[in-house]
N, C-alpha and C positions, 0 to 999 in steps of 0.2 A: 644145588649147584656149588663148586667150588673156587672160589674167586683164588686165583694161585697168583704169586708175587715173584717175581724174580730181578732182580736188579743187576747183571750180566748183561754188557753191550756188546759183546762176542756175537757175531752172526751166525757163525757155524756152530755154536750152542743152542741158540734160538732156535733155529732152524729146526734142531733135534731133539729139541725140547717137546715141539710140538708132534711130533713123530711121537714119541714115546706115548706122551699125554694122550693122541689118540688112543693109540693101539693099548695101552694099561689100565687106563684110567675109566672104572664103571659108571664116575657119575660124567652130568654134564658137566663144563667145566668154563671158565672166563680169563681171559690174561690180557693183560697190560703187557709192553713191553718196547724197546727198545735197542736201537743196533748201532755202533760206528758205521764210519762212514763203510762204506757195502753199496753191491748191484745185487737184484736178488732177480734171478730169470725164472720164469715159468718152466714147468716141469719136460715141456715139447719141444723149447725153445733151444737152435743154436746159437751159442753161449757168443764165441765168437765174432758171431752177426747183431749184437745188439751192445758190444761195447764200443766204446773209444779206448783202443788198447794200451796209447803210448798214456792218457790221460792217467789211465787207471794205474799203471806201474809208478808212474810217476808220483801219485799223491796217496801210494800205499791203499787203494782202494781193494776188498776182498769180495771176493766174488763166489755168490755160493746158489747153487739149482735147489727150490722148494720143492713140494710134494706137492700142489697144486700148479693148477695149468693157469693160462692167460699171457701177459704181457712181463716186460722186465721194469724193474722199479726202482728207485736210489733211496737209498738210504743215509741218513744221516741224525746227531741227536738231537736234531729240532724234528724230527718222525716220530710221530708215536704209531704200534700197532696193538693191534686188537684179534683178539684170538677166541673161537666159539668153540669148543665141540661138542655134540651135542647129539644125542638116537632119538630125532623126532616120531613124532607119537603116530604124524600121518605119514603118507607114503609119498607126499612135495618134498621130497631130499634136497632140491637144487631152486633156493630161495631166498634169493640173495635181499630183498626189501625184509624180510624177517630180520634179518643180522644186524642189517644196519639202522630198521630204526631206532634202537636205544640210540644210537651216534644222533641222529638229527633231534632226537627230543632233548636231545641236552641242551644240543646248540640253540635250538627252538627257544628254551628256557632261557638263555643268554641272551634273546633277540637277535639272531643271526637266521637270514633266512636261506637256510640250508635244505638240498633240494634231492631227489632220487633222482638219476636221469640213465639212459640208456642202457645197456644192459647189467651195468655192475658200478658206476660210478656215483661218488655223491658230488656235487659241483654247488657253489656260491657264485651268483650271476653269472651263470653260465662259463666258472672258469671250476676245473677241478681240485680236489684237495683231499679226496679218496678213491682209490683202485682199489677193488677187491677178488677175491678168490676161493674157490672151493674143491675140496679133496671129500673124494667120498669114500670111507672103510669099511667093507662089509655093510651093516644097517646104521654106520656112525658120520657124520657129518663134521669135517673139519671146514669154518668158516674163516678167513683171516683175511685182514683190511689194512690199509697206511694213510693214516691221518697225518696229511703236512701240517704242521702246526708253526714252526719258524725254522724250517729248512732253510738251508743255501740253495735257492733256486737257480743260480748259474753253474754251481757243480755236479748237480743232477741234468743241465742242458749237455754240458759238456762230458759228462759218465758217459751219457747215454749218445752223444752224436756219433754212430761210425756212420761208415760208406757201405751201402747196403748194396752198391752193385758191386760189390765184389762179392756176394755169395751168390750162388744158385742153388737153393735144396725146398726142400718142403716143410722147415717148421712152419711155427706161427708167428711171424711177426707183431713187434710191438707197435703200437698206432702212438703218435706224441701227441701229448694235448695241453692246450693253455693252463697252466696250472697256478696255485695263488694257496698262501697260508692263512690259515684261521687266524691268527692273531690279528691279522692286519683289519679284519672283521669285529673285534670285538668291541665293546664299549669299555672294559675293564682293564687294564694291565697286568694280565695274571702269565706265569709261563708254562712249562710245557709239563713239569710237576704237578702245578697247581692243576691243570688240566684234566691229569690225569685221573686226580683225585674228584674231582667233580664227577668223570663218567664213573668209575669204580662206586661213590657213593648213590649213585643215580641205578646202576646195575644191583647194588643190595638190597635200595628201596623196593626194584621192582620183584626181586626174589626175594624176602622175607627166609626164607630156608636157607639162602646162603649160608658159606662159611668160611672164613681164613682161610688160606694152605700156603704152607710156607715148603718149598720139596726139602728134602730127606735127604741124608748123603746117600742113604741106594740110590734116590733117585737119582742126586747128582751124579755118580758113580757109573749109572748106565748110562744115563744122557752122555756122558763124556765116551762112554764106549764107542756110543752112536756118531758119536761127531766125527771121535779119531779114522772110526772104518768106514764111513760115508761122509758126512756134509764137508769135511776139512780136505776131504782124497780132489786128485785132479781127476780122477776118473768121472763119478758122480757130476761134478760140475764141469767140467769140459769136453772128457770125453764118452759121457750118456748123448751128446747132441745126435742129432737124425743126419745121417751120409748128406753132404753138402759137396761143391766144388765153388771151387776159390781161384780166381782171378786178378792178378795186379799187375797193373803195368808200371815200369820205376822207365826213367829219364834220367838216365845218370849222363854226369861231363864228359866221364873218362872212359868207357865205354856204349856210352848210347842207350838205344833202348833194348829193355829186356822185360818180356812178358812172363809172368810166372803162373801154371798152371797145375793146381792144385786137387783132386781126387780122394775125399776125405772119407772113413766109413768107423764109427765108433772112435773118432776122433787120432784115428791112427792115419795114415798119409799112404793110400793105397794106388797112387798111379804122379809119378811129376812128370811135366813137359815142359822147357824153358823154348821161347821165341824169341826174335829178335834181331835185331842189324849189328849184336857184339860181334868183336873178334877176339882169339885165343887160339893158343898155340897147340892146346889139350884139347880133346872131344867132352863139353858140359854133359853127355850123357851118362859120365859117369858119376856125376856129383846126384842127376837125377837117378840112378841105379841106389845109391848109396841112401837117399831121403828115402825110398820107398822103404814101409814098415818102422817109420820114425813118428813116435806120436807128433802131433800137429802143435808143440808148444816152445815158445820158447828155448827153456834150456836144453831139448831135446833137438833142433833144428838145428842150434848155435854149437852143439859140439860137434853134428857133423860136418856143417860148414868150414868150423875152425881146422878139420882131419884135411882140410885140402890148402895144396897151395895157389887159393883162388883165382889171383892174377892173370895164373897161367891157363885159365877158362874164360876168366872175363878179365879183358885187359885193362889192366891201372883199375878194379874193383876191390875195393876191403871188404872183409866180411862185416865190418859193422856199417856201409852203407848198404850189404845186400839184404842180411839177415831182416829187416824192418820190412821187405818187400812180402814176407811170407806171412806177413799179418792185416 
């Protein structure tokens, strides 16, 4: 096995770091690692529907879609994760108590009584402090986990609160659960460093055949290829989500109400309908003629909103009290 080292808090690295390390890399393999603050959503999941969007621009948060499925998760450098990959021997590809108990024997070892509980989480008295996941390539197994360790547990409430009746589509939604850091469990004062170093030395004990790896500039050299043409693209991370419609009602002063309905497919904006009690001197169906075929983001909404002189659809409306309704 190769115990590989990276010390990059870049997400969209990480991210494709592991990507490569599967797909390249013959032996089994182990990583440590670490991200700034980041949401990281499951591979099925709309991106969209599991953030808090104003949260997220506002505190520079990066948001990037993994290669395995499951729920979305926050990220910050009080998170450490753990990365497996691994072409087991039997044909259980999909086993997740495998993966994680090195994580609970350590803790075990620390006198924390750390627990497996339902289908992928590890939880201390019944609060959680690992979500994990799995990608399966070809006959290779990528396993990867997020130990809280001394997160900002109000940043990861507030990442993750949006308003979830405003989507209708078919991903998977993410379930929130009571969650709680390791530290607060320990009898020692060690951080999130030291931590690490205890499971990496607890993972070499158990494989004796270990070995260092530090990547390579190829390596670095392709990972960064990876990043630039997928985990960093908006495409990949926003717009891969599954055809969703979107719904928001805004209560403005100066125009009233206005329902904005939204028709989303590969993250492009395939159908608008605006409703409502506004008045305006111009037919709004041209604003919604002009959105359709406008990706679903930001600066792509905002400049065609700005191409109109809006007032004259929605009376006494700015575009920057409207623009915030399409998210």
């Amino acid at each position: 096995m190769l115990i590989i080292r990276r010390n990059t808090t870049d997400p969209f690295f990480n991210l494709a770091a592991e990507e490569y390390i599967l797909k390249n890399f013959d032996e089994d393999t182990f990583a440590l690692w670490r991200n700034d603050k980041s949401i990281i959503v499951g591979k099925h999941q709309n991106t969209l529907a599991e953030i808090h969007q104003d949260y997220v621009q506002e505190n520079d948060i990066k948001v990037v879609r993994r290669l395995s499925g499951g729920g979305a998760v926050f990220h910050d450098l009080g998170n450490l994760n753990f990365t497996f990959t691994q072409t087991p021997k039997d044909e259980n590809l999909i086993n997740f108590q495998k993966y994680t108990q090195p994580i609970l024997d350590v803790l075990q070892l620390m006198g924390v009584n750390a627990k497996f509980e339902g289908r992928n989480d590890l939880t201390i008295d019944g609060r959680k402090f690992s979500g994990n996941a799995m990608h399966i390539w070809k006959s290779k197994v990528l396993h990867h986990g997020t130990l809280l360790f001394s997160a900002q547990i109000p940043d990861l409430s507030d990442a993750l609160n949006v308003e979830l009746s405003k989507f209708t589509d078919k991903a998977v939604k993410s379930v929130r659960s009571r969650v709680t850091n390791i530290r607060e469990h320990l009898k020692e004062d060690i951080n999130v460093i030291q931590f690490a170093d205890r499971i990496e030395r607890f993972i070499v004990e158990q494989n004796p055949e270990s070995t260092l790896y530090e990547l390579t500039q190829e390596d670095i050299r392709n990972i960064n290829e990876l990043r630039e043409s997928k985990y960093a693209t908006w495409g990949w991370n926003f717009g891969y989500s599954p055809r969703y419609n979107f719904r928001k009602v805004m209560r403005t002063a100066g125009s009233g109400t206005i329902e904005i309905n939204l028709d989303v497919h590969d993250g492009v904006i395939q159908q608008v309908k605006f409703y409502g009690d506004y008045f305006g001197i111009q037919d709004s169906e041209e604003i919604e003629k002009a959105l359709t075929g406008t990706d679903h983001r930001v600066e792509s909404v905002t400049q065609v909103i700005k191409s109109f002189n809006l007032s004259n659809y929605f009376a006494n409306l700015s575009p920057e009290e409207f623009i915030p309704g399409f998210f």
